[in-house]
LUMROKE-546018 format. One record per residue (C-alpha): residue number from 1; x, y negated, z negated. Coordinates in steps of 0.02 Angstrom, whole numbers, plus 32768, in hexadecimal, padded with zeros to 4 digits. Example, Ala and Ser with C-alpha at 12.3 -4.5 7.8 and 13.67 -1.06 7.14 Angstrom:
! LUMROKE-546018
<seq 1	u 8267	v 80E1	w 7E7A>
<seq 2	u 82AC	v 8035	w 7E9B>
! end
This chain:
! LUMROKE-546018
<seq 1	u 7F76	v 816E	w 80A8>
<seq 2	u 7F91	v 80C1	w 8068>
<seq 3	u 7FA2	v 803A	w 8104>
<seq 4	u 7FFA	v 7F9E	w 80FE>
<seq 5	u 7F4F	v 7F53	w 8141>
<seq 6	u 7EF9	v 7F71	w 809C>
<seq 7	u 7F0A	v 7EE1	w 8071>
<seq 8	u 7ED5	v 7E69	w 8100>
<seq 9	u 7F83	v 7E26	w 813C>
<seq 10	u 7FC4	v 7DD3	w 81AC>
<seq 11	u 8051	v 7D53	w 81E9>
<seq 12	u 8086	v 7CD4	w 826F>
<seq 13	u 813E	v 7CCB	w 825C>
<seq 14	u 8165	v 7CA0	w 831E>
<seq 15	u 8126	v 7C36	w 83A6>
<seq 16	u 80B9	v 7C9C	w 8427>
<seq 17	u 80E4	v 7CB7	w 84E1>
<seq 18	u 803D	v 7C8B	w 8500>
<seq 19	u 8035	v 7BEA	w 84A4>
<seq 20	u 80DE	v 7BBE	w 8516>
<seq 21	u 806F	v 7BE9	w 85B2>
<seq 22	u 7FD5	v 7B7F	w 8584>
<seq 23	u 802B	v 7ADF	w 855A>
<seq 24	u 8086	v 7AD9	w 8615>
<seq 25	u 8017	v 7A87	w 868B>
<seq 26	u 801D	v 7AC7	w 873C>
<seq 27	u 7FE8	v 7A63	w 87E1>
<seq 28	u 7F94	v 7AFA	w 884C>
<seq 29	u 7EF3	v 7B6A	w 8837>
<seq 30	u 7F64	v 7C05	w 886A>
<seq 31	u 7FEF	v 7BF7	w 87D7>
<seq 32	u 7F69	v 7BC5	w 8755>
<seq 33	u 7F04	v 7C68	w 8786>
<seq 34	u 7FAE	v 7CC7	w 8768>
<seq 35	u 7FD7	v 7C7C	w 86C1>
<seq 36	u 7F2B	v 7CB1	w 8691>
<seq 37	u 7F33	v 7D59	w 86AF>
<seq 38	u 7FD4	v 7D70	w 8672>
<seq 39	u 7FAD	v 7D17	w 85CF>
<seq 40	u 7F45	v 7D9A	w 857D>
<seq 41	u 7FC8	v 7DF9	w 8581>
<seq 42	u 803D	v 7D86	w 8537>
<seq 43	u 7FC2	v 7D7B	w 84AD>
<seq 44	u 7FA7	v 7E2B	w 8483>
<seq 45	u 8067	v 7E37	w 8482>
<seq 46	u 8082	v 7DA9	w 840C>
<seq 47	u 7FE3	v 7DE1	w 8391>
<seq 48	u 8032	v 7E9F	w 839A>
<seq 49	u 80EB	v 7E63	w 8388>
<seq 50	u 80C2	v 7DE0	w 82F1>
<seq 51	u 8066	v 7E61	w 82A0>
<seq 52	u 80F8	v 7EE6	w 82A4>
<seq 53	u 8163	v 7E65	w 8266>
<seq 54	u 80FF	v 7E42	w 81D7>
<seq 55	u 80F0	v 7EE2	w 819D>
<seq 56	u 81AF	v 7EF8	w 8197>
<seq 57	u 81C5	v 7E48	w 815F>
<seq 58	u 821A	v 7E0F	w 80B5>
<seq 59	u 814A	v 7DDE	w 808D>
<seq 60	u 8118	v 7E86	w 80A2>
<seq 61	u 818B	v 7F0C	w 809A>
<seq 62	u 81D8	v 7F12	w 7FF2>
<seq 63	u 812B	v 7F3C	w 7F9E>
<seq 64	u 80E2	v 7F8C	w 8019>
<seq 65	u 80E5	v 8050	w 7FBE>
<seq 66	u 80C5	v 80BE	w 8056>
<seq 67	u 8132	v 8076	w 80DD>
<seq 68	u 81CC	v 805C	w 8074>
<seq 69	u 8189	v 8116	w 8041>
<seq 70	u 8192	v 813C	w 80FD>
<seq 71	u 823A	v 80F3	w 811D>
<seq 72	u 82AB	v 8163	w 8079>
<seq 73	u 825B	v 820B	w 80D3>
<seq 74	u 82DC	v 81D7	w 8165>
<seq 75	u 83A0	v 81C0	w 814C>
<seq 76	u 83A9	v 8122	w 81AA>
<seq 77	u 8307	v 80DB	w 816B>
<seq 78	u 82A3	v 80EF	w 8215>
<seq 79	u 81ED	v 8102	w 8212>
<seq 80	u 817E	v 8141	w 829B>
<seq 81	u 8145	v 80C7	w 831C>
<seq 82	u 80AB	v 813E	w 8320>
<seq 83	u 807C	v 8135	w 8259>
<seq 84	u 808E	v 8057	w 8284>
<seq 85	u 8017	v 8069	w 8310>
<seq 86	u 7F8E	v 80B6	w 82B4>
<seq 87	u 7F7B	v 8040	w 8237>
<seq 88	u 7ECD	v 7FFF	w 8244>
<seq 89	u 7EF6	v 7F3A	w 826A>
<seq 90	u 7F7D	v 7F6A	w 82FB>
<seq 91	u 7EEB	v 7FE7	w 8336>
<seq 92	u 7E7A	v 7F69	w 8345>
<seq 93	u 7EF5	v 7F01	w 83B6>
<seq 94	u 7F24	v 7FAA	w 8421>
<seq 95	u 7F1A	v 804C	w 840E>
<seq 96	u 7F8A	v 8078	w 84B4>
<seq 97	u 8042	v 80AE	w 8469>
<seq 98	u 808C	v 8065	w 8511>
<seq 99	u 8046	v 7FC7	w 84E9>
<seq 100	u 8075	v 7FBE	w 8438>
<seq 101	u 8130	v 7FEA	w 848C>
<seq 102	u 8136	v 7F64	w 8506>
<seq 103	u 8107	v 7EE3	w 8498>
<seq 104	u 8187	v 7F0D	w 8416>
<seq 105	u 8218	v 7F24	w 848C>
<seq 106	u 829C	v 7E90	w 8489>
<seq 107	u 8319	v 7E3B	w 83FB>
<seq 108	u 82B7	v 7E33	w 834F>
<seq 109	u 82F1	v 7DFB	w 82AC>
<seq 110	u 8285	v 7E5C	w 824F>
<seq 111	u 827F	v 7F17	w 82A0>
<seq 112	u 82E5	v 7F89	w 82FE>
<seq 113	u 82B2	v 8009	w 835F>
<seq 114	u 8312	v 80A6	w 83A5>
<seq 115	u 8354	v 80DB	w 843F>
<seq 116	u 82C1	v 8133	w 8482>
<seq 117	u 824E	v 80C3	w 8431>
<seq 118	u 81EB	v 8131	w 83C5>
<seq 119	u 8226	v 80F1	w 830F>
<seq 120	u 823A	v 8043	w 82C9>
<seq 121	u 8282	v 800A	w 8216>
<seq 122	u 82C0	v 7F5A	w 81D6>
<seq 123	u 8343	v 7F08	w 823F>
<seq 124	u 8387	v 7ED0	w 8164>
<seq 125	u 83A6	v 7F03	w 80C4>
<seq 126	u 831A	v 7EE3	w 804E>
<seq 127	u 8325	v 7E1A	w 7FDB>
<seq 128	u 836C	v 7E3A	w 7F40>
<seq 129	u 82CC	v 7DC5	w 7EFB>
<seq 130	u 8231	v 7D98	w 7F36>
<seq 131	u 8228	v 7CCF	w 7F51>
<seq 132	u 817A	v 7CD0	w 7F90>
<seq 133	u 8118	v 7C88	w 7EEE>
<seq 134	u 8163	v 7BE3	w 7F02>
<seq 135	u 8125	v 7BE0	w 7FC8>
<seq 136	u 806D	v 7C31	w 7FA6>
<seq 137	u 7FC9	v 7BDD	w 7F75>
<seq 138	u 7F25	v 7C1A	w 7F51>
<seq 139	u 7E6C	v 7BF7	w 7F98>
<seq 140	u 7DC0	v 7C10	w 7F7D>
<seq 141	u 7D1C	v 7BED	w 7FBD>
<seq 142	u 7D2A	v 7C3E	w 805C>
<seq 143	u 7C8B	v 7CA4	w 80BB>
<seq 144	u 7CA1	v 7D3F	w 80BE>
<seq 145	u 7CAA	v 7D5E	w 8183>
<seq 146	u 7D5B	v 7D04	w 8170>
<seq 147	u 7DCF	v 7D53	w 81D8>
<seq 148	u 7E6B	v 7D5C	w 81CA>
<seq 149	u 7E94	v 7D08	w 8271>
<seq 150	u 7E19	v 7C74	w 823B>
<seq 151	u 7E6F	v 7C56	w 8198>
<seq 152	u 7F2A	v 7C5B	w 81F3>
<seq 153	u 7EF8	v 7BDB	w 826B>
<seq 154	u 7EB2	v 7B7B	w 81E7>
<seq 155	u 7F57	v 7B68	w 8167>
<seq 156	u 7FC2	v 7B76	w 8216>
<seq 157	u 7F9C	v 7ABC	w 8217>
<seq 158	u 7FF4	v 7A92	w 816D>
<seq 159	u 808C	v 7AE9	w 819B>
<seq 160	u 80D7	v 7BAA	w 81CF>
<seq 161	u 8079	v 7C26	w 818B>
<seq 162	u 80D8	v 7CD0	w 816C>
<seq 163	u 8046	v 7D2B	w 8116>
<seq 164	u 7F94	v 7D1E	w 80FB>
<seq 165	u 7F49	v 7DA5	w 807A>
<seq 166	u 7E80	v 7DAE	w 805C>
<seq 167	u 7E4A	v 7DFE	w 7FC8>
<seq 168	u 7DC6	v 7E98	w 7FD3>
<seq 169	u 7D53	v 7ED7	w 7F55>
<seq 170	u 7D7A	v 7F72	w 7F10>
<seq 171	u 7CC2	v 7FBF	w 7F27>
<seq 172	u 7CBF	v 7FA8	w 7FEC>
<seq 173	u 7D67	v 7F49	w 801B>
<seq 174	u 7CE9	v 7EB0	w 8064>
<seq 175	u 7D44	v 7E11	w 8058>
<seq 176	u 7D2B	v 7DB8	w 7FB6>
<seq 177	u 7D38	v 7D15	w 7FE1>
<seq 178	u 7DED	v 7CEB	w 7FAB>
<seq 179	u 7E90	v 7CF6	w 7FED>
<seq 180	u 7F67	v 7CC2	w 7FD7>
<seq 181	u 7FC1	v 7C6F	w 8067>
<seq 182	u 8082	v 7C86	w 806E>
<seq 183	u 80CF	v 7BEA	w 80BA>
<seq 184	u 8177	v 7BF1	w 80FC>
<seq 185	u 81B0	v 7B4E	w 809B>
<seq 186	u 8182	v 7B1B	w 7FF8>
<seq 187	u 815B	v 7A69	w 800A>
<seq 188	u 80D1	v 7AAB	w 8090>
<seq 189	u 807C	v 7B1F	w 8002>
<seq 190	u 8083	v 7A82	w 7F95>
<seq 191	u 804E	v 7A0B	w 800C>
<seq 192	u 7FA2	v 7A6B	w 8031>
<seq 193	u 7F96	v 7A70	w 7F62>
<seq 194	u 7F86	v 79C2	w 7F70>
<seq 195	u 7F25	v 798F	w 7FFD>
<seq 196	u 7EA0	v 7A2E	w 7FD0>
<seq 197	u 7E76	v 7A42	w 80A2>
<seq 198	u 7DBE	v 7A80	w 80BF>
<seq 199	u 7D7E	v 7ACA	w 8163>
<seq 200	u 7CF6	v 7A80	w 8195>
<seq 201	u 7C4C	v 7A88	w 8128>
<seq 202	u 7CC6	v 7B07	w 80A0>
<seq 203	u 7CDF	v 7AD9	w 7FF5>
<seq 204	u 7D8A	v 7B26	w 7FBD>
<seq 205	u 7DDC	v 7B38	w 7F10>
<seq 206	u 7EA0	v 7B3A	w 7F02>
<seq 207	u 7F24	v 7B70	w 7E90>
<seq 208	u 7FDF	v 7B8C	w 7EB2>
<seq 209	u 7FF7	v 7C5D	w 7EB2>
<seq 210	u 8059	v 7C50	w 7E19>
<seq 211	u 7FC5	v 7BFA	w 7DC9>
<seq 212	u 7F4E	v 7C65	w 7E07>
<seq 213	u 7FC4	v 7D13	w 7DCF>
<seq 214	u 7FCD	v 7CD9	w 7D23>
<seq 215	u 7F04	v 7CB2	w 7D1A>
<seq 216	u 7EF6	v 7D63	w 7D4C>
<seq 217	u 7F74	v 7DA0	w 7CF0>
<seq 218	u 7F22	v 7D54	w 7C4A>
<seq 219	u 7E71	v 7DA2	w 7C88>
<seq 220	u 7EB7	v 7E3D	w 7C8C>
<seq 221	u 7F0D	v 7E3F	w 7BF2>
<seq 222	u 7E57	v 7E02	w 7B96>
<seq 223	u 7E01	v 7E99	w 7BED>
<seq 224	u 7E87	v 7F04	w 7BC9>
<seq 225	u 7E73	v 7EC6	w 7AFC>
<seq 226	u 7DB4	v 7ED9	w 7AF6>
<seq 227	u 7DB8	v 7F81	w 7B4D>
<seq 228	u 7E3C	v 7FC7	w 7AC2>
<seq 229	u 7DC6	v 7F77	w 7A5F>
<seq 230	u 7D3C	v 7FC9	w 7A7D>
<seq 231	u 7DA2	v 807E	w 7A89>
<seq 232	u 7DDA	v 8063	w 79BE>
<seq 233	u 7D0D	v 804D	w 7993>
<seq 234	u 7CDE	v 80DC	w 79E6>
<seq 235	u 7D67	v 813B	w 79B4>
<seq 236	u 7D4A	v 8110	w 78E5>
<seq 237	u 7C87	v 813B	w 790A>
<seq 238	u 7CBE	v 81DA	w 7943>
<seq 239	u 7D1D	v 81F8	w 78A4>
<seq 240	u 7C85	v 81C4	w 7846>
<seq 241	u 7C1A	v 824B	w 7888>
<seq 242	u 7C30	v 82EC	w 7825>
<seq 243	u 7C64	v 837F	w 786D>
<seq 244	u 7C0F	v 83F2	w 78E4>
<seq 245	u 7BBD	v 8494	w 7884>
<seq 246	u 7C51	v 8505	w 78B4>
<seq 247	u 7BC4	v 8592	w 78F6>
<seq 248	u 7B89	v 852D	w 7974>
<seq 249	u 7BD4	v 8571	w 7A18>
<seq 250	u 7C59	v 8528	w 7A77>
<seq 251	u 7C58	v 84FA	w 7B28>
<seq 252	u 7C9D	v 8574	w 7B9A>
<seq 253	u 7D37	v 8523	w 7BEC>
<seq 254	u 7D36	v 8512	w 7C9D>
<seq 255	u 7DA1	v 859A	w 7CFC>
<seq 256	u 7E22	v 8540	w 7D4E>
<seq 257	u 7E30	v 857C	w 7E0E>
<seq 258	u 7ED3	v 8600	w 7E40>
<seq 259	u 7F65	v 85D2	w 7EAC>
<seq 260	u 7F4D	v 8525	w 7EB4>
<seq 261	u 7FF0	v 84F9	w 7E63>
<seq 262	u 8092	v 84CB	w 7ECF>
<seq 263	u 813A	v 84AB	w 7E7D>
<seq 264	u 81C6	v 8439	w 7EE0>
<seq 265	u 825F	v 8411	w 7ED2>
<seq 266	u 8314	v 83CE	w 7F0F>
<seq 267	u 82AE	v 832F	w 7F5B>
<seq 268	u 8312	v 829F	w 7F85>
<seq 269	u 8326	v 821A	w 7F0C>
<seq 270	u 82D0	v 8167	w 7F12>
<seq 271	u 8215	v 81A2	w 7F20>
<seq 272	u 817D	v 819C	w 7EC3>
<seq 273	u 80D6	v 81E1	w 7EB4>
<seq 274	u 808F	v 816A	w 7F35>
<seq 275	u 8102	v 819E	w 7FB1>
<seq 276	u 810C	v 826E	w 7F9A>
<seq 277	u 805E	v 8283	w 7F8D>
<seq 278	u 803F	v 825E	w 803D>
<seq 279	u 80B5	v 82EC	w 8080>
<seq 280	u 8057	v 8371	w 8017>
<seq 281	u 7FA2	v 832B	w 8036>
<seq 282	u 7FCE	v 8351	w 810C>
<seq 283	u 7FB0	v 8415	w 80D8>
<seq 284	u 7F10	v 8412	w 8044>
<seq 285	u 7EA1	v 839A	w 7FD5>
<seq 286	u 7F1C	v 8381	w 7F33>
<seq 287	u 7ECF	v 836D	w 7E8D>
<seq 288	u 7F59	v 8332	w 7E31>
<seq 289	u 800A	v 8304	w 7E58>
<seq 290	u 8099	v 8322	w 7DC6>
<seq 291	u 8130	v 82C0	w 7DF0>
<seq 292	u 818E	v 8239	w 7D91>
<seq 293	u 81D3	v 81A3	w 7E00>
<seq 294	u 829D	v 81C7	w 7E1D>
<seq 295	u 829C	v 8292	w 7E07>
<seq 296	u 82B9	v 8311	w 7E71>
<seq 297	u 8230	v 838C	w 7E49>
<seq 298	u 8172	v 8397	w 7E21>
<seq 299	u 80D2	v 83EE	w 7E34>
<seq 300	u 804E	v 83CA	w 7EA2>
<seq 301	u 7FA9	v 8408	w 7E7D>
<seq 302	u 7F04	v 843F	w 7F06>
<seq 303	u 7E58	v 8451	w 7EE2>
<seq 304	u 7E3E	v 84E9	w 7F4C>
<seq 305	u 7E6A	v 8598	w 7F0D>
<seq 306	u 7EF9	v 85D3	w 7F6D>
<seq 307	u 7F1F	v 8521	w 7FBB>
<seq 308	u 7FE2	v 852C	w 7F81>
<seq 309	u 7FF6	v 85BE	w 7FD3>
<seq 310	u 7FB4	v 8575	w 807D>
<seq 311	u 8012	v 84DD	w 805F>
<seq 312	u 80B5	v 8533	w 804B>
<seq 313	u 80A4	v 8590	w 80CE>
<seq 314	u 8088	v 84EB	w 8139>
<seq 315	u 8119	v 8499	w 80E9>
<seq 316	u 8187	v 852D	w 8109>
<seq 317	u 814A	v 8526	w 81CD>
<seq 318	u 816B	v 8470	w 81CA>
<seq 319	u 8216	v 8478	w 8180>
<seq 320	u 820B	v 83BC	w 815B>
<seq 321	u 8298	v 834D	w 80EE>
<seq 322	u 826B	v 82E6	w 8072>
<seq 323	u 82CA	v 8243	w 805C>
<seq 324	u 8357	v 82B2	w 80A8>
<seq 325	u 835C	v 834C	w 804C>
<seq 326	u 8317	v 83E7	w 8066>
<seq 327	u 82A5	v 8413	w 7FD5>
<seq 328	u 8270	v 84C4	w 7F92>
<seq 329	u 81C6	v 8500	w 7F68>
<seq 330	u 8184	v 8576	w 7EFA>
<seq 331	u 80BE	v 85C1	w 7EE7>
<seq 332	u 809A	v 85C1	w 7E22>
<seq 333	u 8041	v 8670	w 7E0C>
<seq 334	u 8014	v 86E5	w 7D76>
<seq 335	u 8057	v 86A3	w 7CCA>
<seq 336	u 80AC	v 8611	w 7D17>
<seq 337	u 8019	v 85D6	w 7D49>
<seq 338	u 7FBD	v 85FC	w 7CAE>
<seq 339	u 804D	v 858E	w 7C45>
<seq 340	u 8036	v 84F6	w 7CC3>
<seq 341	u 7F8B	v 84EE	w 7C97>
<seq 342	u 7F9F	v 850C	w 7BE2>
<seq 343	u 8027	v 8477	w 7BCA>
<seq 344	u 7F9C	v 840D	w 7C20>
<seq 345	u 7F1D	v 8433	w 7BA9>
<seq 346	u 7FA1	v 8410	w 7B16>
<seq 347	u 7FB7	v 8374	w 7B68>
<seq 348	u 7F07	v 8344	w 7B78>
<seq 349	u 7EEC	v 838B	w 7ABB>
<seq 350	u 7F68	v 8310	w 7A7D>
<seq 351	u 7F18	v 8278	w 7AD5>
<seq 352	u 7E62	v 8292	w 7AAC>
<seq 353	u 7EAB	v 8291	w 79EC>
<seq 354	u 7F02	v 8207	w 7A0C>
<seq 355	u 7FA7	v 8249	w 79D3>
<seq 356	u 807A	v 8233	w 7A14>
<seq 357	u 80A1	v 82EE	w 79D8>
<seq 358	u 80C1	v 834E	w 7A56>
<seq 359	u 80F4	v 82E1	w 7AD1>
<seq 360	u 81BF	v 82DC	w 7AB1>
<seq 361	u 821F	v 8250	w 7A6C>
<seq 362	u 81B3	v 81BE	w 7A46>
<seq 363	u 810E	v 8214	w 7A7D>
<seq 364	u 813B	v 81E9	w 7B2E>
<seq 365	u 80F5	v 823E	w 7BBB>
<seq 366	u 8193	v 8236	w 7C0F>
<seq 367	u 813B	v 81D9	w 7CAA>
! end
């Protein structure tokens, strides 16, 4: 399951209780003592409530695939409070439910939860456009034990921060030493492009985002060119070479495993692989998921023999909607099955020759 805490966030888009608390100065031992104790709390409310808010938050939300995923499987875009809560960052704060509750009850411009208090969704409609570049730098040259609370307090001095994002390596998601900062106002994001702040005894490189995005961008589009490159040489050595002796024997193809196949359909609208695949993977291990973004029917794939079968019957026993319609299932068996795989193979075929036949109009893959 893809988190929202993937990748490192976090926000400070309100004034804490506790900061309230600190600043008043109070004449006796006894009410000092209290304003202690009761300040942890505070704090642990305001870290659990800011980070709910950013992950609903016009900085978040729109590209964040699995709980805007999470919110078309229900009619009125609720999400369970439950599925929040176990994201790893709001673990770390608390994992007591009841906590989580108390510090999200109250008036919020950025959530709403129900009744009983057991789902939450936006308290808006999502921007028609993202306006973050403009309000975003980027830094480097940071140690990699940076936290993310360090690095908020840090640009929290240049103005309101509304989203801090590390960057992870891909290998072991360790912090790579860079990082964007969303500021609320522009002329904050430009002012720290021009002043360049450095912690203390940290050397740190800065570009606006939209700077930095079309660096990368341009990086990518090199690799991308040398790698194609590359692909075209091999592929006109391989031409060169002559022909295998046609006696030589052929590699026995691998058997594909039985009753692993599971067609859907009458899904509701608006999804995409991202956010299907994590309803099927609750009931097996999926190879392979065949569904094109905006339809209403696919295939999903398992690795073990006779997994679509067990999933089907745990779907069935379930009885679950998805993005509000009630979908119908089907276990490919027997020549079925044996077409599936053979269209795949065709498929597969076609590629490795490097060929659009086959693939419908305009060699498309549909997809």
């Amino acid at each position: 399951m893809t988190e929202s805490e993937t990748t490192a966030t976090t926000t400070t888009t309100s004034t804490t209780p506790a900061a309230t608390s600190d600043a008043t100065t109070t004449p006796t031992t006894t009410t000092v003592t209290t304003e202690t104790s009761s300040t942890g709390d505070d704090k642990l409310a305001s870290k659990i409530r800011r980070q709910v808010e950013f992950y609903f938050s016009d900085s978040n939300f729109p590209g964040d695939k699995f709980l805007r995923g999470q919110a078309q499987l229900h009619p009125e875009g609720y999400i369970p409070l439950a599925t929040v809560a176990s994201f790893n960052y709001l673990k770390k704060l608390s994992e007591d439910i009841n906590v989580i509750v108390k510090a999200l009850e109250g008036d919020s411009d950025v959530y709403e939860l129900n009744s009983d208090k057991t789902l939450i969704k936006r308290a808006h409609a999502l921007p028609e456009e993202d306006t973050s570049m403009p309000r975003s730098i980027y830094s480097k040259g940071w140690p990699e034990d940076t936290s993310l609370e360090k690095a908020t307090e840090f640009y929290d001095k240049y103005g309101k921060v509304l989203a801090v994002r590390l960057r992870k390596k891909k290998d072991n998601h360790s912090f790579k030493g860079s990082m964007t900062v969303e500021f609320e106002k522009e002329e904050d994001a430009k002012k720290v492009l021009e002043t360049k702040p450095c912690p203390e005894g940290i050397s740190l490189d800065y570009l606006s985002k939209e700077q930095w995005s079309q660096e990368k961008r341009e990086y990518t589009q090199k690799i991308t060119q040398k790698r194609k490159e590359n692909t075209e040489s091999k592929k006109r050595k391989a031409e060169a070479q002559p022909d295998l002796d046609e006696s030589e024997p052929k590699k026995q193809k691998k058997e594909e495993p039985k009753g692993t196949l599971l067609s859907f359909s009458n899904v509701g609208a608006g999804l995409d692989r991202e956010t299907i695949t994590p309803i099927f993977a609750e009931f097996g291990e999926i190879a392979f998921v065949d569904f094109a973004k905006e339809k209403t029917e696919g295939t999903i794939r398992y690795k073990e023999e006779g997994g679509a079968k067990k999933a089907l019957e745990g779907l069935l026993a379930k009885g679950q909607e998805i993005a509000g319609s009630k979908p119908e299932y089907k276990v490919l068996e027997g020549e079925e099955e044996d077409a599936y795989f053979a269209a795949i193979r065709e498929k597969m075929n076609n590629k490795q020759r490097g060929g659009g036949r086959g693939r419908g109009r305009g060699g498309n893959r549909g997809r």
